[in-house]
N, C-alpha and C positions, 0 to 999 in steps of 0.2 A: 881073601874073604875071611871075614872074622866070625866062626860060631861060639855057639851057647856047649860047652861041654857038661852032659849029665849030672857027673860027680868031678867037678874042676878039683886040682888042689888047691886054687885060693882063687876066690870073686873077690874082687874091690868094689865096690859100689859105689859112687860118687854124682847121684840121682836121688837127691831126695836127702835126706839125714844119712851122710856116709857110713861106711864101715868097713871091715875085713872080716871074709869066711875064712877059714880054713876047712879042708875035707870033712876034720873031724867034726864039724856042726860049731866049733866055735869060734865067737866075734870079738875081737880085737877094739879095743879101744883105746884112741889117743888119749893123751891129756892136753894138749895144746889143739886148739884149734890152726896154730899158723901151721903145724904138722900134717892137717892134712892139704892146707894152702900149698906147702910145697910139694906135696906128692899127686897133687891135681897138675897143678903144674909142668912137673915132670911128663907125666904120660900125656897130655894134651898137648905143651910147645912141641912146634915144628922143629927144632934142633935143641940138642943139649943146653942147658944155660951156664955161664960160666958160674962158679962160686960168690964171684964180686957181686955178679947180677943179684943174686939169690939176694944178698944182705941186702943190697943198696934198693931191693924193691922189695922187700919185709921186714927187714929187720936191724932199719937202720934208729930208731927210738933207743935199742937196746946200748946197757955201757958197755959189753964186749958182741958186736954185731956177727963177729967170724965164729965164737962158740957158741951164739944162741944158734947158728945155721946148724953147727955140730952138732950141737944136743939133739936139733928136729931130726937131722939125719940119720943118726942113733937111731932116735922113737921108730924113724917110717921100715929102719934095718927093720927091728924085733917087730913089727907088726907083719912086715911082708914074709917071713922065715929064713930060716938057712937056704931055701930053694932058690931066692930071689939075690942081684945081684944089685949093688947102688952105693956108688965109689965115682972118684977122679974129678977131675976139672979140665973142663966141662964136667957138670954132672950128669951121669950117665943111668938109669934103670934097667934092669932087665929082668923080665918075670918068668915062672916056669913055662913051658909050652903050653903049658892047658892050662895056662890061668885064662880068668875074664877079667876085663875091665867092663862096665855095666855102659859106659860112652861110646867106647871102640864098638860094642857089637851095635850102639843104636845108629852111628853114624855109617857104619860098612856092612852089617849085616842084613840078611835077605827081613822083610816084613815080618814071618815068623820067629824067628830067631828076635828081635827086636821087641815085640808085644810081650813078650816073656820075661821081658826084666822088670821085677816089683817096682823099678821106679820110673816107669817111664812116662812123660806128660810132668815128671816134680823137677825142679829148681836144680840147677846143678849146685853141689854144697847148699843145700837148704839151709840160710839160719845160720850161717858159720862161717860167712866172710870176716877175716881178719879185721880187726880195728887199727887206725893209723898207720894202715897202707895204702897213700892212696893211689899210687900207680900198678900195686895189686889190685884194689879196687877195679880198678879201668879194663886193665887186663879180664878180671872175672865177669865185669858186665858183658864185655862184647861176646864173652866166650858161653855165660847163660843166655843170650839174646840167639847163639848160634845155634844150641841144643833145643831150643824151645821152637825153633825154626827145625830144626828137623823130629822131633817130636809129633809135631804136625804133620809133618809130611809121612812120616810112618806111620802113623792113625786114620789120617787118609788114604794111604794105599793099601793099609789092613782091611780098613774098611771095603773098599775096592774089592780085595782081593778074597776076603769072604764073599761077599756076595756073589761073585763068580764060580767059586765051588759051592753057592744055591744055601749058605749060610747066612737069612738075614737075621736074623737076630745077634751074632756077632757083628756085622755089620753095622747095623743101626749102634753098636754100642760103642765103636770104635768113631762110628761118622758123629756122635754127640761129644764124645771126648773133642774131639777137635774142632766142632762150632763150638766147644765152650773156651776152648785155648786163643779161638781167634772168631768173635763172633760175625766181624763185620767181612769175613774171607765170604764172596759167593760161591767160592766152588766148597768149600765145607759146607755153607745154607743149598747150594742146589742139589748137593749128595744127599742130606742127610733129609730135605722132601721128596726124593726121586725113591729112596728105601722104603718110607714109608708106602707110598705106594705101590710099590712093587709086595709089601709084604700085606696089601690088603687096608689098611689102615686108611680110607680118605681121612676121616676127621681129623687123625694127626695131621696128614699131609695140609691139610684146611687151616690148621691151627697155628704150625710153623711157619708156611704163606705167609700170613695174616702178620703176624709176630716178627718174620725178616721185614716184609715190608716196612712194618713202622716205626723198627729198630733202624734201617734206614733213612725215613725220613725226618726219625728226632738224631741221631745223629752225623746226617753226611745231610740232609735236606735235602734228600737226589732217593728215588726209587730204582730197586735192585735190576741189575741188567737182565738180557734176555737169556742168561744161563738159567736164573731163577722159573720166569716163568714157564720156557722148555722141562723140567722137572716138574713144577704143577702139574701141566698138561699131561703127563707121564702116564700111561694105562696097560693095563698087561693087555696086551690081545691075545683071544684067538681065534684065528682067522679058519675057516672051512674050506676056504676056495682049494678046486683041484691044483694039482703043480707035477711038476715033474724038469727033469735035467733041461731041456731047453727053457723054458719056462723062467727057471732060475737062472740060468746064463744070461738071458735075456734082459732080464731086472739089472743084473748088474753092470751089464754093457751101458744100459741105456741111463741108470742112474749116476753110474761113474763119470759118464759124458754129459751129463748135466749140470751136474757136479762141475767140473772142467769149465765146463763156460759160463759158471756163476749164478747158474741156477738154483740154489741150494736148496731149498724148499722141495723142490720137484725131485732131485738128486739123491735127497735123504729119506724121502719118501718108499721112491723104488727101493733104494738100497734097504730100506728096514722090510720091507715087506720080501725081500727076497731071502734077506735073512731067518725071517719066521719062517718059510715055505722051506728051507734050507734044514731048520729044526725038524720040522712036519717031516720031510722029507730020510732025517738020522742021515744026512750025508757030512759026515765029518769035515772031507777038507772043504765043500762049498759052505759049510758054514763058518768055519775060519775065512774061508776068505771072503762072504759076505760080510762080514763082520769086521774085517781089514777096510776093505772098502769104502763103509759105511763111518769107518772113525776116521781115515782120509780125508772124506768129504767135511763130516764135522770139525775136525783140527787145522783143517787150512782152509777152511770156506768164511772167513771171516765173522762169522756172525755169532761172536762169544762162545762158544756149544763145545770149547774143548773138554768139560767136566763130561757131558755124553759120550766123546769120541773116546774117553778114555775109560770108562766102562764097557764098552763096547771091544777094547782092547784087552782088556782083564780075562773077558768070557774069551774071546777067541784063544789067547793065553793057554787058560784053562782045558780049551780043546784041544791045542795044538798040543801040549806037552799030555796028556792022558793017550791019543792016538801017534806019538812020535812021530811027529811032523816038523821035524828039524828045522828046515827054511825056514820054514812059517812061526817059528818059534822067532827066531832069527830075526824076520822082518819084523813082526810084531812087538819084540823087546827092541827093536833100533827107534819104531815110535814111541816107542816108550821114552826111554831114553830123550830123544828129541825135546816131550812136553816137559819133560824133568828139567831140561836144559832153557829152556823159555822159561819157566819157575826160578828160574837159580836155585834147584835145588842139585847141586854139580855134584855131589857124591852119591846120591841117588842115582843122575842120569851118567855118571859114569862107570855104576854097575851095570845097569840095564843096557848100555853100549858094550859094552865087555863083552856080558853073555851072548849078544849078539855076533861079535865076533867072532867067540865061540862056536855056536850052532850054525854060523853059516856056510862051513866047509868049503862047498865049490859051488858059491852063490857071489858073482862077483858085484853086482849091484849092490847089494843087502853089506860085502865088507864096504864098498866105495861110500853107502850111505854113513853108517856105522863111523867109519873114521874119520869124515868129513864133521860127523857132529861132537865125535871127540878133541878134534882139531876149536870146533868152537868154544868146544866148555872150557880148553885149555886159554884161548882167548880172551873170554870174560874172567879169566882167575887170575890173566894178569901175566900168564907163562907166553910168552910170544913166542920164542924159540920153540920151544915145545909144537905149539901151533901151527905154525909157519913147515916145521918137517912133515906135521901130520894132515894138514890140508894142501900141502905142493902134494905128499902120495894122494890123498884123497883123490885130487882133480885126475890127476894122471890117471887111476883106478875108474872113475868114473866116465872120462873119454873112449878108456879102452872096453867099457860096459855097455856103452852104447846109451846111459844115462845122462844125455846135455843139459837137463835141467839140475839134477846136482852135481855137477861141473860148475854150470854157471851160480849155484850159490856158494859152493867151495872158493871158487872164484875170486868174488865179491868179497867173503871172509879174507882169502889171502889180502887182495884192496886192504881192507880195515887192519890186519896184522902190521900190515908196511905204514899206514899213516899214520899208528899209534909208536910204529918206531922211529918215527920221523924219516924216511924212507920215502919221500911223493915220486919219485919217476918211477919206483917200481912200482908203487901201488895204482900210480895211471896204468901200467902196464897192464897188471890183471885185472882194473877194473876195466879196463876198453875191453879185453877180451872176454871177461864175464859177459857185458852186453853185448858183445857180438854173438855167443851162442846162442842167450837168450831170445835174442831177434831171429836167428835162425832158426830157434825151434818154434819162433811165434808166442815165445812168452813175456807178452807184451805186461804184464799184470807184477811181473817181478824187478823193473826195471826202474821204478822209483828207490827199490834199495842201493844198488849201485853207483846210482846217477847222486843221490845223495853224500855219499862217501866220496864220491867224486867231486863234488864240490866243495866240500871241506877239505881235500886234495888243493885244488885251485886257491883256496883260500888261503893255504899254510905257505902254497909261491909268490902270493901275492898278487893274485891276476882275479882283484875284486870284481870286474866284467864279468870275466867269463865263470865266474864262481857264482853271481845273483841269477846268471842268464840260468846254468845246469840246474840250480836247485832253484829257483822258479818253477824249471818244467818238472822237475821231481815232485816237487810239491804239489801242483794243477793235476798230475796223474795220480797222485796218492791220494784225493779229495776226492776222482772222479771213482776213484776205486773205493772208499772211505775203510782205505787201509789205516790203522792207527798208530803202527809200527812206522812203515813209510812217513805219513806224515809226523809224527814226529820228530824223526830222522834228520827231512827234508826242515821242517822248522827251525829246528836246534841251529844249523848251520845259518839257516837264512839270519837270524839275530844277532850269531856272530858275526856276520859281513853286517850289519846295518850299526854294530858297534864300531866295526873297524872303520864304516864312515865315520864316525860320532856321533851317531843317531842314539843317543843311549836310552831316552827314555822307550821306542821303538823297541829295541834288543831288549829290555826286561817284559814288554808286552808280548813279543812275540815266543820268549822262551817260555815264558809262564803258561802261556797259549799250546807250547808244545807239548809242556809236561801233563796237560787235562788232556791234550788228544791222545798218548800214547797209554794213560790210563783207562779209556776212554768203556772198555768193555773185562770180562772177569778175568781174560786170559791172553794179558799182556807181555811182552818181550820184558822181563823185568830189567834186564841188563839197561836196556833204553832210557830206564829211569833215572839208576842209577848215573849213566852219562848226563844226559842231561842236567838234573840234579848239580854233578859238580858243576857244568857250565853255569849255573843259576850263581850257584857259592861262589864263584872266581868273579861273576860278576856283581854280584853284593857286596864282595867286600870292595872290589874294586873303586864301587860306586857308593861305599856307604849306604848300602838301601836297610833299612829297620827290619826288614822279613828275614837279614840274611843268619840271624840265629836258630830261625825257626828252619830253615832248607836245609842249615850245616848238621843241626840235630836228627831231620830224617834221612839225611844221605848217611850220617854215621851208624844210624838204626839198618838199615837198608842193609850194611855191606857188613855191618856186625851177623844179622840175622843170616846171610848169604854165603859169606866167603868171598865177592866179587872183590876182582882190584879194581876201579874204575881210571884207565889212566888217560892222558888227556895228548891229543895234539899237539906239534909245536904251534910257537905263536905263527902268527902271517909274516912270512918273510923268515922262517926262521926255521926250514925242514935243512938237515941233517945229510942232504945228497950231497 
């Protein structure tokens, strides 16, 4: 974890118009801008660069390309002090202990720790990309497209996370930063009308409505999904009705089980009013777990509302850590974690996983959930190995929990690790057996994800039959469910067997088709997109189709903003067993 130290010996800044503190209050200034090109560079790549690198992507215009790296390297010495180390090939940095880097704490540190840095929400190197580099260049875009992506996402969970310790006016300030950084995000428009109402204010909340709306309809010609108008409707109650411990027990049994069998409406209903009587009542942990309950139902009830379920997790948050309710910390940050990972927001949701693991001591469910989804974010990032150890323990962990529903999605994951490694008998393996728990437990609602993966399995053998039959029924169950994820999923694949027939106009209809349904509401599986997406580009270029610049550009935005690796399948007929 990276904090914000008091008095550092030296902040770097590299948020906005860079610079160098030192202790004693004073700032450093290059004279090259490619100086501070390469010291972004350094602390940001994933591994050392060589020397060679350096020149041949900055400073190859120059007549001596090896001393102009010199001289930078020089500059970035005397800017960072005798304290700081930065030498050898590979080039290497290394900064005092308590230095900051103003990136490092926006990408790994807690929300607070993060709001705190003067530059947070600006440009990375504002104003000071290098001229006639253009493979710096490229490097720097994906790498501001990645900060500005989490930017957002730490303005939104500020926001979030003031308004749970009962601070809305921080909140509202932090929920406007970030509808202004990304106006057309619904979960920024449906936080930042859900504040105002919460702090009183209909006529804002009336005003912003009004304003999303037609910001929508002049540019997307589609009106905002049901996270928006759930935020409208938003009203503080309070309720008088008596209550008491059964009372509240009751609400939640009967709302959770509502819940459960897809009655969401009626589910969340209970559950919010058990909640309040929970407050009424100053019972601590039954309002944590009212409130656990109640973001359950909103986060996996499909009906867009994760922006509520995850307010609703901030507060219990809130309680849980002021009354030291460890578990409950524990599960609580594991959902969290989760939404952050359906975001692709992976170092976000790989904090909030962590601490989970942390606080859940001898809660075997809470670690089984917990590493199952760090198993996945290592998945979307592209680490399969990584993956693969952390979701074979998952399953194991969760068997022996007594938890078969995340078994059977650990499962399903492991399936997807094995297909993307080219690996199809084993990934048949875990996906029959993901579906066989699922059916055991009667979870009949979870089985278009697997059956899906399973068919793009059958597809990579070559057994086009039994590949159109699985994902046919994948698909029919995902429609009846009007899962967006699922059908997606289930789409994506069905286009690629109708290309493997040579059906090609068919596979660009029906992948096109898949990528509207998996967007289809504000809180989508973003990884989905990105898959898909490549599938669209493989087959654009394949097929010459005119759109395929316009898909290559968002699948690059996409995974710039993200960090995902998006990797792909072997062809049909060409798995790796």
């Amino acid at each position: 974890m990276v904090a914000i130290i008091d008095r550092p010996s030296l902040t770097v800044q590299l948020l906005g118009r860079p610079r160098i503190l030192r202790s004693a209050g004073e700032a450093y200034e290059f004279r090259s801008r490619k100086s501070w090109a390469v010291l972004a560079y350094l602390l940001l790549s994933e591994r050392a660069p060589s020397r060679a690198h350096l020149t041949g992507m900055l400073f190859g215009e120059a007549d001596d390309p090896a001393r102009a790296l010199r001289w930078c390297l020089a500059e970035i010495r005397r800017g960072l002090g005798d304290d700081a180390a930065l030498d050898g090939d590979p080039v290497t940095v290394a900064l005092p202990s308590d230095a900051v880097v103003d990136v490092q704490v926006l990408i790994r540190g807690t929300w607070e720790e993060a709001v705190r840095l003067p530059g947070v929400g600006a440009e990375l190197l504002d104003g000071l990309a290098p001229r006639y580099a253009g493979a710096y260049e490229t490097w720097l875009i994906s790498q501001q497209r990645h900060v500005a992506a989490v930017s957002e996402a730490v303005l939104h969970e500020a926001a979030l996370g003031s308004m749970s310790g009962g601070d809305l006016n921080a909140a509202l300030g932090y929920a406007l930063r970030a509808s202004t950084m990304s106006p057309l995000d619904e979960n920024h428009q449906a936080l930042l009308i859900r504040l105002y109402r919460l702090a009183g204010d209909d006529e804002a909340a009336e005003r912003q409505y009004a304003a999303c709306r037609e910001l929508f309809h002049r540019e997307l010609g589609v009106p905002p999904g049901p996270a928006i108008d759930a935020a409208y409707r938003e009203r503080v109650h309070v309720d008088a009705s008596a209550f008491d411990e059964v009372t509240i027990d009751a609400l939640i049994e009967a709302g959770s089980a509502a819940a459960a069998a897809g009655s969401i409406e009626a589910g969340i209903e209970s559950l919010g009013l058990a909640a309040e009587l929970a407050d009424r009542a100053d019972d601590p942990p039954r309002r944590v777990t009212t409130r656990l309950a109640l973001a359950e139902a909103l986060i996996h009830g499909l009906g867009g509302l994760d922006e509520q379920g995850l307010s609703r997790l901030y507060e219990a948050d809130e309680i849980a850590r002021t009354h030291r309710l460890r578990a409950a910390v524990a599960e609580i940050r594991a959902e969290l974690g989760y939404v952050d990972f359906l975001r692709a927001r992976y170092d976000r949701a790989e904090r909030w996983l962590t601490d989970a693991l942390t606080y859940a001591d001898d809660a075997p469910k809470i670690r089984a959930k917990a590493t199952t989804y760090l198993g996945a974010v290592a998945s979307d990032r592209g680490d399969l190995d990584r993956a693969r150890r952390l979701l074979e323990s998952a399953a194991d962990m969760s068997e022996a929990a007594g938890a078969p529903r995340q078994q059977a999605y650990g499962l399903a994951m492991l399936g997807r690790v094995e297909l993307l490694s080219g690996r199809s008998a084993a990934a048949e393996a875990w996906l029959a057996r993901s579906m066989a728990v699922a059916q055991h437990d009667h979870w009949l609602a979870f089985l278009p994800w697997p059956q899906a993966i399973l068919g793009e399995v059958k597809l990579v053998q070559g057994d086009l039959t039994a590949a159109a039959a699985v994902l046919e029924q994948a698909f029919a169950r995902a429609c009846q469910l009007r899962d967006p994820c699922w059908e997606g999923m289930s789409a994506r694949a069905l286009a690629l067997v109708a290309e493997a027939r040579g059906e090609t106009d068919r596979a660009f209809a029906i992948m096109i088709d898949a990528l509207a349904r998996c967007n289809r509401l504000a809180d989508p599986y973003v990884w989905l997109e990105g898959y898909i997406l490549d599938a669209l580009c493989r087959l654009g270029c394949a097929h010459g189709h005119p759109e395929t610049p316009e898909w290559t550009d968002a699948l690059h935005l996409l995974t710039d903003r993200t960090r995902m690796l998006v990797q792909r399948a072997p062809e049909p007929g060409g798995s790796r067993d």
